[in-house]
N, C-alpha and C positions, 0 to 999 in steps of 0.2 A: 504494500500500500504506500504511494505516494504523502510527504509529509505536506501538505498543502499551505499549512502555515509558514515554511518558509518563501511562499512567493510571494516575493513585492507584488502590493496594489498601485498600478500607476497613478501620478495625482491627477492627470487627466487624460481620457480617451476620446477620441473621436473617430466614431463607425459608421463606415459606410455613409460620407456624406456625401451628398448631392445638392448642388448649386446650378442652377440655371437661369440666365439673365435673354429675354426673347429668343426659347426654341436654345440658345447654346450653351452646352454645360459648361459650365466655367468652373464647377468640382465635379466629379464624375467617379463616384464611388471610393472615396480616398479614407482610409485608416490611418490613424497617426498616435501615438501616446507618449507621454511625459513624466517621467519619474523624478520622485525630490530627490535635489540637488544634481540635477542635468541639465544641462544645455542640449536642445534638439535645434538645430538650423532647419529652417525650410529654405529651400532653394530651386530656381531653376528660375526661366526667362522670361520676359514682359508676355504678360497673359497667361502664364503657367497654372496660375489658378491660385497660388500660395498667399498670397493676401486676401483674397475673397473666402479661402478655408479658414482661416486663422478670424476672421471677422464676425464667422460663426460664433467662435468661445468666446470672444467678446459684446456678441449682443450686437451689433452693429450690422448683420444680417443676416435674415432668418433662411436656415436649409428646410430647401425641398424635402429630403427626406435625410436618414441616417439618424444618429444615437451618441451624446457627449454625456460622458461619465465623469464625474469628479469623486474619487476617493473610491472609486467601484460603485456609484452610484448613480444612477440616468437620472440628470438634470434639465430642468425645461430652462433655456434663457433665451427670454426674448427680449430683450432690453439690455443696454451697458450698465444699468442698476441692476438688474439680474448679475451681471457676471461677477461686479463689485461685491454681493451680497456673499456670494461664493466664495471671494479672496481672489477675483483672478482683475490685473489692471493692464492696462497698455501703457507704455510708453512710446510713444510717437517720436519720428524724429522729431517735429517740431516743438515737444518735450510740451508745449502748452503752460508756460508759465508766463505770470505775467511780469513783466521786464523791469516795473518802477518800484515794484516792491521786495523787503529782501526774504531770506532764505526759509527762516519761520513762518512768516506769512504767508509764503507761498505753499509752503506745508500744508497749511493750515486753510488755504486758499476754499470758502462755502462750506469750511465744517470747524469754522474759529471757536475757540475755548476765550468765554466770557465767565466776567468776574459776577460776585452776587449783585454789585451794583451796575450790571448792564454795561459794563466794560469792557473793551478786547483785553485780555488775558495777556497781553504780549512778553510778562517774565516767565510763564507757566508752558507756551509758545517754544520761546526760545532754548526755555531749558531743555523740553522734548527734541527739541531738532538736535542740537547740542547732544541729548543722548544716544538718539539713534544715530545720527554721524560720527559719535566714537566709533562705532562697529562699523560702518558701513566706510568711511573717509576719517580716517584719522588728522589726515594732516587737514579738513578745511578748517575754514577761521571765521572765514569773513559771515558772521551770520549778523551783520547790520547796515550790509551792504546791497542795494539793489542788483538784483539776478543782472540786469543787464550789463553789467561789467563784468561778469566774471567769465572767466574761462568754460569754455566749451566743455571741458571734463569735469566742470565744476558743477555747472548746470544739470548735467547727467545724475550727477551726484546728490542735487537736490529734487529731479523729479525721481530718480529714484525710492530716495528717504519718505518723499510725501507716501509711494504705494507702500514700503514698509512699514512705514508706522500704523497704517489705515491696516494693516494684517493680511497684503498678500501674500498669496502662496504660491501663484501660479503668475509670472511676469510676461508679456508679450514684449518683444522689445524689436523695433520697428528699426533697422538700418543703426545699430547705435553708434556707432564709429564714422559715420560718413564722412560728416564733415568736420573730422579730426585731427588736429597732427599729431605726430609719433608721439610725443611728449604723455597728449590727453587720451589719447585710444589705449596706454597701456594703463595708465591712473581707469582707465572705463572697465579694463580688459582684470584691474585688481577689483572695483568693484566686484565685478562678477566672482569673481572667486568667492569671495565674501559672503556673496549671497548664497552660493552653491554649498559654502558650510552651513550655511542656516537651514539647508536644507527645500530651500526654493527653487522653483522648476523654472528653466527659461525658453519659450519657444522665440527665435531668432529668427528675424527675416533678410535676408543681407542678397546684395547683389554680388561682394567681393568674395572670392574663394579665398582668397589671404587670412582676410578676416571669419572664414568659417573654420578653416581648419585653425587660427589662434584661441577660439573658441568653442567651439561645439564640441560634444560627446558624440551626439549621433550626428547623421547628416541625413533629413528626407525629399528628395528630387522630385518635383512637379514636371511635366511636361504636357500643355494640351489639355489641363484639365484633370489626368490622371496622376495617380503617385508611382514614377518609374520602379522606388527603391526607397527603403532607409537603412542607412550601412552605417558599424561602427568605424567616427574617423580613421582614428591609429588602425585600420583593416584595409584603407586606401590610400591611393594616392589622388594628389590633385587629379592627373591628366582623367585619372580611372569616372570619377568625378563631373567633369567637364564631362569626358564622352556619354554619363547620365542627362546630362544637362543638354546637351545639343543634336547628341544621337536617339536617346531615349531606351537605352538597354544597360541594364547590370553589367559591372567589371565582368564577369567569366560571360559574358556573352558577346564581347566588342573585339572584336579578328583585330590582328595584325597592322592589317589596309588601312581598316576605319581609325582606328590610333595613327598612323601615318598621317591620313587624310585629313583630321584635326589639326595641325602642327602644319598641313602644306599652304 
C-alpha cells in the first residue's frame, strides 16, 4: 500500500482549462500546478495563451470550462476579490503603486490602519512595512520617501511586501525583471529566494529565457493555446527550451535538423 501522506498537495492546480475569446481558444485544455516554495515560469510566444491562463487564478477572467484547486480544493473565483480572499495576488509589471506616496502607505494603499480617533495610523503603518521588509529586503531604508524615486528593485520590493503582509501565498508575478538593471534584477532575483523560504509559490510570466532559467524551478511552455511541456529547469537546457517555445515538441522529440535549424 502506497503511503499517500507523503505527497505534497500543490498550493494551486489548474485542470483542464479552457479559454476562448470569439470561436478561438486562447487556452485549450492546459494543466499547470504550483507547489510552496516554487517558482513555475510560464513561457512561450505573443499569443501562446500564458497570460490569458494565469488571468484565470487571478479573477480577471473567467474559463470556459476546467477546475482551479487551491490546497487540493476546487475553488470558484470569479472576481480578483475572489483570488485575494484565497491568498493568491498579482504583481504587474507596472507594480500599480502610487508614485507620491511613500512605502507604508503604499502598503497600506484602501486597507489603511486608523487610529480610535479616525486617524491614519501612519506609526503603526510604518512599523508593519518596516517588519515585513526585514525579511523580505533587509537593506531598504527609505520608508518616508515617495515610491517615485526609488529604484526599480526597490519598488518590486515594496509591491511585493504590500501582497505579503495582506497573507499571500500564491504570487503571480508579471515580467518582474524587465525593466531592470543587473544591479536590481539580482536584489529582485534575492527577493525571491526569500519568498520561496516562506514557503510561497510563484507563477512567472517572462519573455526572457535568461531570466527563466535565473529563476524558475519548473518551466511550463505554451504554444497556440496549448501547454507543449513542463520540465524540470536543471533537466534542460536553454536551446532544448526555445525548441519548446518555437517548435512546439518536448526535448527527446526535436531531431538533430530542427536544433540546427533554430541557431540557422
Amino acid at each position: 500500500m502506497t503511503d499517500m501522506m507523503s505527497e505534497p498537495v500543490p498550493l494551486a492546480e489548474l485542470r483542464n482549462m479552457y479559454v476562448s475569446f470569439g470561436g478561438v481558444h486562447a487556452v485549450d485544455d492546459v494543466t499547470v500546478d504550483l507547489y510552496p516554495g516554487e517558482v513555475v515560469a510560464l513561457v512561450g510566444g505573443n499569443g501562446a495563451g500564458k497570460t490569458t491562463l494565469i488571468r484565470t487564478l487571478s479573477g480577471a477572467y473567467p474559463a470556459d470550462s476546467g477546475e482551479i484547486r487551491i490546497d487540493g480544493e476546487t475553488v470558484d473565483i470569479a472576481t480578483p476579490r475572489d483570488a485575494k480572499d484565497l491568498g493568491i495576488e498579482t504583481i504587474y509589471q507596472t507594480l500599480a503603486l502610487a508614485d507620491n506616496i511613500d512605502a507604508p502607505s503604499n502598503m497600506f494603499l484602501g486597507r489603511e490602519l486608523i487610529t480610535r480617533w479616525r486617524t491614519l495610523n501612519d506609526s503603526a503603518m510604518e512599523a508593519a512595512a518596516r517588519e515585513v521588509m526585514a525579511r523580505l529586503n533587509p537593506k531598504f531604508e527609505n520608508f518616508k520617501t515617495a515610491v517615485e524615486s526609488l529604484s526599480g528593485g526597490q519598488r518590486q520590493s515594496v509591491a511585493i511586501a504590500r501582497a505579503v503582509y495582506f497573507n499571500a501565498r500564491i504570487l503571480i508575478m508579471d515580467e518582474p525583471v524587465a525593466a531592470l538593471g543587473p544591479a536590481e534584477t539580482i536584489q529582485v532575483n534575492e527577493l525571491i529566494q526569500q519568498l520561496k523560504k516562506d514557503g510561497i509559490g510563484i507563477f512567472l510570466i517572462s519573455h526572457d529565457i535568461h531570466d527563466v532559467f535565473d529563476l524558475a524551478d519548473r518551466i511550463s511552455v505554451m504554444l497556440q493555446g496549448k501547454l507543449v511541456g513542463t520540465v524540470n529547469k536543471n533537466d534542460v537546457t536553454m536551446d532544448e527550451v526555445l525548441a519548446m517555445i518555437i517548435i512546439g515538441k518536448l526535448p527527446a522529440e526535436v531531431s538533430d535538423v530542427e536544433m540546427e535549424e533554430l541557431h540557422g
